[in-house]
C-alpha positions in Angstrom: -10.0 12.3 70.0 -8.2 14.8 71.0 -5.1 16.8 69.1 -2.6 19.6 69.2 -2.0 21.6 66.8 0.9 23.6 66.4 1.0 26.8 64.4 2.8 30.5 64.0 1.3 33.8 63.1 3.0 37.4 62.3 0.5 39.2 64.7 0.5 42.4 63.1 -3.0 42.6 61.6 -4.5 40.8 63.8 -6.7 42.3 67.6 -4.8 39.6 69.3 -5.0 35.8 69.3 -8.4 34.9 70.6 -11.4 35.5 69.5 -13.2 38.6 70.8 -16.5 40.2 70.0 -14.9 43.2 67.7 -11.5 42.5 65.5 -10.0 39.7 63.5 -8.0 37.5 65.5 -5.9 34.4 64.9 -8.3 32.4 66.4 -11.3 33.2 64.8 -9.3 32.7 61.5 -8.5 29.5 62.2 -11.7 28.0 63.4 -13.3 29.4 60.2 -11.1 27.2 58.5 -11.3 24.1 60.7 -15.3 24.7 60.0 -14.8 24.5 56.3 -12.9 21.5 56.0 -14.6 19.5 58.7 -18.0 20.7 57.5 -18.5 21.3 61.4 -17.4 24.2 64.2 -14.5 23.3 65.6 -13.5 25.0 69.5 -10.0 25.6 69.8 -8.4 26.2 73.3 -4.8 28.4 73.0 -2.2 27.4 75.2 -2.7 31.4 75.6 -3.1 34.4 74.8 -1.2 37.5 72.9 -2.4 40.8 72.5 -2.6 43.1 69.3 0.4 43.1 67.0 1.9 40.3 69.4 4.2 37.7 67.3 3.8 33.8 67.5 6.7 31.2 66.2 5.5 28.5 68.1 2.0 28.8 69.4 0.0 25.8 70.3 -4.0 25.0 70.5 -6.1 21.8 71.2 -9.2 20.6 70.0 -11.8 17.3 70.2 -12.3 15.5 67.1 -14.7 12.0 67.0 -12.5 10.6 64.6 -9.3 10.3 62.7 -8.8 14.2 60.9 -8.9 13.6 56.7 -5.9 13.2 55.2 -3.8 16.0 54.6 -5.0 18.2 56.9 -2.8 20.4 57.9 -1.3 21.0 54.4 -5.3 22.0 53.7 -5.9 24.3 56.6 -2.5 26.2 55.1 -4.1 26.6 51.8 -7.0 28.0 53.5 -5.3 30.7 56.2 -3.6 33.5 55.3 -0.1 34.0 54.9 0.4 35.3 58.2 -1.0 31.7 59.7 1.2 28.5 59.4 0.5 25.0 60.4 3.7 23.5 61.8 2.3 20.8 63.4 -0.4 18.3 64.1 -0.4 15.3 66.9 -2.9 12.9 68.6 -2.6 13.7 72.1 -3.7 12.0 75.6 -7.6 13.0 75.6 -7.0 15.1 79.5 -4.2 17.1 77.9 -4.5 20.8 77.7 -2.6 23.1 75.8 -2.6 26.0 78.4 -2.5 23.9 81.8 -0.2 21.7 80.3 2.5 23.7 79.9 5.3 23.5 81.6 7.8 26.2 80.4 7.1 29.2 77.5 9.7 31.0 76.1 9.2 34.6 74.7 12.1 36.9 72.7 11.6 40.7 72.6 13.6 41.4 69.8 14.9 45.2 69.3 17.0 47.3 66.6 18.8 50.5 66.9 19.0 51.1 63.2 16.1 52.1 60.7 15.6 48.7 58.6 12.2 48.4 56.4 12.9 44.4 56.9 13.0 44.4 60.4 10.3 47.0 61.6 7.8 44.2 61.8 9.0 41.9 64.0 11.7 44.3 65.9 11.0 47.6 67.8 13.8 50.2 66.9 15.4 52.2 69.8 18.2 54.5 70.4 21.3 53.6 70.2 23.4 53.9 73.4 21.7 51.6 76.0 23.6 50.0 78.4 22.8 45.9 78.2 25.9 45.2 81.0 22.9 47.1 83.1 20.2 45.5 81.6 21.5 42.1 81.7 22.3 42.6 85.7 19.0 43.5 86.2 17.3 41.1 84.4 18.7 38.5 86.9 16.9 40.1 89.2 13.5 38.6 87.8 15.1 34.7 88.0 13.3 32.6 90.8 9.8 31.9 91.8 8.3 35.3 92.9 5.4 37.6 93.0 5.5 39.6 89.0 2.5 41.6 90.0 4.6 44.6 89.4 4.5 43.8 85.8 1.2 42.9 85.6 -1.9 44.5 83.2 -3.5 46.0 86.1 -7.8 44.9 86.6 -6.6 41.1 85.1 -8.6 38.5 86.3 -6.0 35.9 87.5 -5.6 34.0 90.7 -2.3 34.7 91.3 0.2 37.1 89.9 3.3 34.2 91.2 5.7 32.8 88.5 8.7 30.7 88.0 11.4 32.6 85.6 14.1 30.5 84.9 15.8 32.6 81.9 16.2 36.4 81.4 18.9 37.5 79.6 19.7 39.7 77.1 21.8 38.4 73.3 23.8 40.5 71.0 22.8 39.3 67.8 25.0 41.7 65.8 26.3 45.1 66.3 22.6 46.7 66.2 19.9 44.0 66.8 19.7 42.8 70.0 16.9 40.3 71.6 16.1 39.5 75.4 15.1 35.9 76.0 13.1 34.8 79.2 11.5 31.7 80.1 8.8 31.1 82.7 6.3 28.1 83.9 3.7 31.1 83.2 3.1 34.7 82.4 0.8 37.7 83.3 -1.1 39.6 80.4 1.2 42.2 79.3 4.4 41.0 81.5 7.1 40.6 79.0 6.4 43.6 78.0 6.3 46.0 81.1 9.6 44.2 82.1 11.3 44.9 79.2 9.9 48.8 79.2 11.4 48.9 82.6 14.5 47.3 81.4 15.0 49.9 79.1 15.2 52.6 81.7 17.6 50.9 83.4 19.5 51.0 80.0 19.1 54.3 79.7 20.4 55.1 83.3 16.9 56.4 84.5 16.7 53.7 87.0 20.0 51.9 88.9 19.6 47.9 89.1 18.5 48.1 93.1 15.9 50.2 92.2 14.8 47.8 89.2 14.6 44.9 92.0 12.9 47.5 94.0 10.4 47.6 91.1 9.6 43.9 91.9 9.6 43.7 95.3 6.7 47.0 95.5 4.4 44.5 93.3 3.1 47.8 92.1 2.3 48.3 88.6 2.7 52.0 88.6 5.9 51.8 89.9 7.5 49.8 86.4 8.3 51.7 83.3 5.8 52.0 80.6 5.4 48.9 78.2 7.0 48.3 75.4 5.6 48.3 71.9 3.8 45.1 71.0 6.0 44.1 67.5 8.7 43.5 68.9 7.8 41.0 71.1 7.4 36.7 69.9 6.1 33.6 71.9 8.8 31.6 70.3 8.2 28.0 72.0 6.1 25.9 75.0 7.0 22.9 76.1 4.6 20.0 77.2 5.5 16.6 79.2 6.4 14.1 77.1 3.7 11.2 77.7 0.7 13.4 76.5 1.7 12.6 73.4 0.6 9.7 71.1 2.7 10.4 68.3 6.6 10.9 68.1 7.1 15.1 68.9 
């Protein structure tokens, strides 16, 4: 049988999301605790990956199981993880479904602050006041369509195509100092949220006009974009799935 499993994490302790020879991960926290209530390893697949300090809301993982899971499971696998690790969810799911190929749209938020808040610095990156978001917000149209993001791109990845389908980029006033960018994509590159919202930022700053941000894009050269932003401010806040992989209501 196969499931998904739905699940957040506050990435800030963690070497990124999946497992990796040196560093705790989110990943290898969670399969030690699949193996000690299932008395069994237990291989989970992410729907992807996030890198060091990275936030999750809404992360999701698959896995093969021969039979029903025990009862309670979920609420068990919470009293096992640690408090940066919640189970959300768990469903029975079509036994070809995949959590990564499956997806059809991800949404990330890159949330930012321009004042000094010991509540916020975890999960928001705190930045000068003064940038222009009229600019920022122009620009950021720039990325909607299907186009080439290699500009934005962790340079050496292994992927077969650096092509993606943004459908949201915009940037949301939350109050009169916290501000967060949302964007939604079929897809993303390693490290592309945050290379396009370091280059935003420039723009924002009036370091770089909005042509020369879609000139950014159109040079699919990585050493042409801004630096990247810093990883806490950043959150994979939801993936959606087709509806009929699904054997339980979700």
């Amino acid at each position: 049988m196969r499931y998904f499993i739905t699940f957040s994490y506050n990435g800030t302790t963690f070497h990124g999301s999946q497992t990796q020879p040196n560093g705790n991960t989110v990943q290898s926290e969670m399969e030690t605790a699949f193996a000690t209530i299932l008395r069994q390893p237990v291989a989970l697949t992410f729907a992807g990956r996030t890198d060091a300090g990275v936030h999750a809301e809404k992360m999701v993982a698959h896995f093969d199981y021969p039979t029903h899971l025990p009862a309670n499971f979920g609420a068990r696998l919470n009293n096992l993880l640690p408090p940066s690790i919640a189970i959300i969810d768990l469903c029975r799911v079509i036994d070809v479904a995949h959590a990564r190929f499956d997806a059809i749209a991800r949404t990330y938020c890159y949330r930012i602050t321009t004042r000094k808040d010991p509540f916020l610095y975890i999960n928001h990156t705190r930045v000068a006041a003064g940038l222009d978001f009229e600019a920022m917000n122009k620009a950021a149209q720039r990325l909607i369509g299907r186009q080439d993001f290699a500009s934005f791109c962790r340079t050496h990845t292994d992927v077969k195509t650096t092509i993606c389908d943004v459908r949201e980029a915009r940037w949301i006033q939350e109050s009169e100092t916290e501000y967060t960018f949302l964007i939604t994509a079929d897809r993303f590159l390693r490290n592309m949220v945050r290379a396009i919202v370091g280059t935003l930022f420039e723009v924002g700053k009036h370091k770089m006009t909005i042509d020369q941000f879609g000139e950014v894009i159109a040079s699919h050269n990585r050493c042409q974009a801004g630096h990247s932003a810093p990883a806490e401010g950043l959150s994979l806040v939801e993936i959606i799935y087709p509806k009929n992989i699904y054997l339980c209501e979700n």
